[in-house]
C-alpha positions, 0 to 999 in steps of 0.5 A, a space after each residue: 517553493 525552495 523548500 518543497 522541491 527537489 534540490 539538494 539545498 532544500 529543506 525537504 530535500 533530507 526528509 526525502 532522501 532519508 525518510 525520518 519519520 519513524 514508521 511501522 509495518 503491522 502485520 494482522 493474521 487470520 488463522 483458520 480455527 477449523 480446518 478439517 470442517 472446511 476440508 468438508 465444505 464448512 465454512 470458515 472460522 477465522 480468528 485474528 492474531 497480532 499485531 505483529 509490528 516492525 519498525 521501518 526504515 527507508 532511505 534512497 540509494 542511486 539518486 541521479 538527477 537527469 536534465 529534464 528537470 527529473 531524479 532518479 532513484 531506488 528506495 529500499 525498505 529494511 524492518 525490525 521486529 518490536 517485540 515490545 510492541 507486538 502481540 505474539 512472537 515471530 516464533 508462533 505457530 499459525 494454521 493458515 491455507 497452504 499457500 502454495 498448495 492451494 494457489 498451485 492447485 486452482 492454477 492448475 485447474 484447467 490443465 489435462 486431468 492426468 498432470 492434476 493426478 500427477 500433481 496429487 499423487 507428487 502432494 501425497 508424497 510430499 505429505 502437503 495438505 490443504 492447510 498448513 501451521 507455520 511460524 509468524 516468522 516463516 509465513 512472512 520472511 520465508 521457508 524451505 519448501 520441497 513443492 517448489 521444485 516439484 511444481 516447477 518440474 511437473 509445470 515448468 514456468 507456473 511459478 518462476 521462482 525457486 528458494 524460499 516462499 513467503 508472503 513478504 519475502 521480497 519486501 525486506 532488504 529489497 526496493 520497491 523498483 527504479 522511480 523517475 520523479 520531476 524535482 519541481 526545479 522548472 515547474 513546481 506544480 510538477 514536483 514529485 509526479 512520477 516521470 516513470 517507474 522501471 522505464 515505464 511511462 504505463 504498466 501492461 497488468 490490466 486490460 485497458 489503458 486508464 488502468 495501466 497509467 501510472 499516475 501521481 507521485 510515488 506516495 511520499 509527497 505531493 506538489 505543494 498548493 493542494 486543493 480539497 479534491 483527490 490525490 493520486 500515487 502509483 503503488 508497486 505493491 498494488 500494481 497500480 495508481 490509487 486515488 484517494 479523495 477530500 474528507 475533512 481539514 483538520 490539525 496534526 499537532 498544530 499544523 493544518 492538514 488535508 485527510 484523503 481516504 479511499 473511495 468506496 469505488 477502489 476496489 469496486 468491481 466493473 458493474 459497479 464502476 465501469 472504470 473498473 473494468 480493466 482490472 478483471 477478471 473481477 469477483 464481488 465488489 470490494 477486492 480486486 484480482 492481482 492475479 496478473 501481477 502476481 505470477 497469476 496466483 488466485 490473490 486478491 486485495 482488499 480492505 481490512 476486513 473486507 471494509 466497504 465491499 460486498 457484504 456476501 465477502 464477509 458473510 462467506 467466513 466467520 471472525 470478521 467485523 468491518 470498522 471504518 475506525 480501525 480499518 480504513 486507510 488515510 492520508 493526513 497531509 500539509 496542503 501548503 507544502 503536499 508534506 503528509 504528517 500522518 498517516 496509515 496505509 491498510 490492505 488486505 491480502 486475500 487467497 481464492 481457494 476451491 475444489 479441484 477437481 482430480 486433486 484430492 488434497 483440496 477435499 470439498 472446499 467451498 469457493 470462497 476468497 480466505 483472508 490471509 492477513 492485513 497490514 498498515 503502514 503508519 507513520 507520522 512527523 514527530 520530534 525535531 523533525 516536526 518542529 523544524 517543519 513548524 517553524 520553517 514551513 508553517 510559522 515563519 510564513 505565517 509571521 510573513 503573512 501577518 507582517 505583510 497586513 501590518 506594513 499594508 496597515 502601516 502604509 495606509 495610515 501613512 498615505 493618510 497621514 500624508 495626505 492631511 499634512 498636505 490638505 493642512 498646510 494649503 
C-alpha cells in the first residue's frame, strides 16, 4: 500500500512524476482519392497513409500537495517524429477535406443567406476550396492560413482562435489541464481518483449531469485491489469520462494483468443507450458529436475505422475494414497495485461535411461523417523499470505470500509436535 500511493518516499512515486514508460503516438491518415467526384455527390474513396509515429514524453510540473489528502499538478506532452519507425515523412503531401472550409461552412449553415454569399465570395478570393493537399507536417502541428482572419471579421466569435490551424496544434508543448487527484495517504482505495479538473468537480459540454461527471482517475493509474468489473478515467481530449470493461486475465512478461476494453455502448448513441443522451445531438450509433467542446465545429469521434458502429457509417465511404484486431483500444493493467503495463488508446477523428446551400465551394457533397485520421497512444513497461516493478511489486510479495503458508506449516507441526511430547510424557 506504501508503494502504489502518492508520496514522494513511494516506489510509484518517480513512474508517476516522470513517466518512464516509453510510449508512442501513431498518427494514420485518410487521404481522399477522388475529390472532384465527391465535389459532384460521389461517394468517397479513402486510402490509408501511415504510420506516422512519434516518440512521447510525459512529465509533470506544478505538483503541490494540499491538505485534504490530494496533489496538484500539470502534465505536459512533448513528441518527436521517428522517421525510422514511420511509414512516410512529415513532408508528404496529403489531400485531405479543407478543414476550415469545410467545418466554417456547415456552422455557418443556418446564418441569413446574404453573410453565406459573402462568405463564398471572401473563399472565391481567397482561392480556398472544398478540399485541400497539405504535408503530414502542416495537417498536424499547423499552418499559416488567410480564412482565419476572414472568418473571424465576416463572423466574429465562430471560431475564437487566431495564428495557426492544425488538427494537433495544442497537443504538443502544451498540457492537458490542472488535475486534482487524491494520493491515497488517508484512503487508499482513493488514490488516483480525480478530486478535480481545472477547478471543476463537473464539466458544462453535454446536456445531463451523468454525462458532465468527471469520473475515475486521470487515466495513469488505478487504486490498486482491482476487481474484473470496469474502470473509469476522465480524458480531456474526449471531454468526458470513459469506462472500459473486464475482458480477460492474462500475463505481461510475467506479471498478472486485467485487460479492460471499450464497451460497444461508448459511442452509442441515445436510442440505443438511453444514457447517451446527454451527449446529443446525436448521429448513428458509434461516433459521438464533440461539437460543443470543440469550438461546435461539426467533429465526431470514433473508433478506428468506425470499429463496432453503425455499419451504414462504413458503407457511407470507400477504403474502410473494421478490425477488432487492429483497431480496438485497451488497457492491460496489474490489478494488485492498478499499475497499467501495456497498453494502446486508439480514436478516430472524424468531419461532418455537406452541401451549403449559398456557398458554392461545397459543390453537391452528400452529407456524410469523413474520416480524417486515427491515432493510438501506446506504451508499455519495459527494461529496469518493469524489473524493478517485478521484483518489488510482484515477487517479493509472493515470496511473503508463500513464506507465510511455510511458518503456518511450521507452526502446525510445532503445536503437534508439542502436543505428543506433552501426551508421552503423561
Amino acid at each position: 500500500l506504501q508503494n502504489v500511493r502518492i508520496d514522494p518516499s513511494s516506489i510509484s512515486f518517480r513512474m508517476w512524476k516522470d513517466v518512464p514508460v516509453p510510449f508512442y503516438l501513431s498518427v494514420h491518415f485518410f487521404e481522399v482519392l477522388n475529390p472532384r467526384e465527391v465535389l459532384q455527390g460521389a461517394k468517397p474513396v479513402l486510402n490509408q497513409r501511415g504510420p506516422y509515429v512519434y516518440r512521447e514524453f510525459r512529465y509533470k510540473t506544478n505538483i503541490t500537495f494540499h491538505d485534504n489528502d490530494t496533489v496538484s499538478f500539470l502534465e505536459y506532452r512533448k513528441v518527436f517524429f521517428q522517421p525510422h519507425l514511420s511509414n512516410g515523412s512529415e513532408e508528404e503531401y496529403v489531400v485531405m477535406p479543407n478543414i476550415l472550409m469545410m467545418g466554417a461552412a456547415v456552422m455557418m449553415e443556418n446564418l441569413p443567406d446574404f453573410v453565406k454569399v459573402l462568405l463564398s465570395g471572401v473563399l472565391a478570393g481567397l482561392k480556398q476550396k472544398a478540399f485541400m493537399n497539405r504535408t503530414v507536417g502542416e495537417i498536424l502541428w499547423g499552418y499559416e492560413d488567410p480564412l482565419i482572419d476572414a472568418i473571424n471579421t465576416l463572423v466574429p466569435g465562430l471560431i475564437p482562435f487566431e495564428g495557426k490551424f492544425g488538427l494537433f496544434v495544442e497537443f504538443n508543448n502544451s498540457h492537458s489541464g490542472l488535475f486534482t487527484v487524491n494520493t491515497g495517504m488517508k484512503n487508499i482505495s482513493r488514490v488516483h481518483m480525480v478530486d478535480s479538473w481545472n477547478g471543476l468537480k463537473k464539466v458544462n459540454y453535454w446536456r445531463s449531469s451523468q454525462c458532465n461527471m468527471i469520473n475515475g482517475t486521470a487515466g495513469e493509474m488505478w487504486p490498486p485491489f482491482m476487481s474484473p468489473t470496469s474502470l473509469q478515467f476522465y480524458s480531456p481530449d474526449a471531454c468526458r469520462s470513459m469506462t472500459l470493461v473486464y475482458e480477460r486475465s492474462g500475463k505481461f512478461k510475467g506479471v498478472p494483468t486485467y485487460r479492460f476494453v471499450a464497451p460497444k455502448t461508448l459511442f452509442a448513441n441515445g436510442t440505443d443507450y438511453p444514457p447517451n443522451e446527454g451527449f446529443c445531438p446525436c448521429r448513428q450509433s458509434g461516433i459521438q458529436n464533440v461539437s460543443t467542446c470543440r469550438l461546435n465545429a461539426p467533429m465526431f469521434i470514433s473508433h478506428p475505422h468506425f470499429y463496432n458502429a453503425d455499419p451504414a457509417l462504413v458503407d457511407a465511404v470507400e477504403g474502410l475494414h473494421p478490425s477488432k484486431d487492429q483497431h480496438a483500444l485497451f488497457l492491460d493493467v496489474h490489478p494488485m497495485t492498478g499499475v497499467p503495463m501495456n497498453c494502446s488508446i486508439k480514436l478516430q477523428l472524424n468531419l461532418y461535411i455537406k452541401q451549403v446551400s449559398g456557398i458554392m465551394q461545397t459543390g453537391n457533397i452528400k452529407p456524410v461523417v469523413l474520416p480524417l485520421l486515427w491515432f493510438a497512444e501506446s506504451g508499455f513497461i519495459d527494461g529496469s523499470v518493469l524489473e524493478q516493478f517485478y521484483t518489488n511489486l510482484v515477487l517479493i510479495p509472493s515470496l511473503l505470500d508463500y513464506l507465510q503458508y511455510i511458518f503456518l506449516g511450521l507452526g502446525v507441526l510445532l503445536i503437534i509436535s508439542a502436543a505428543v511430547l506433552m501426551a508421552t510424557s503423561r
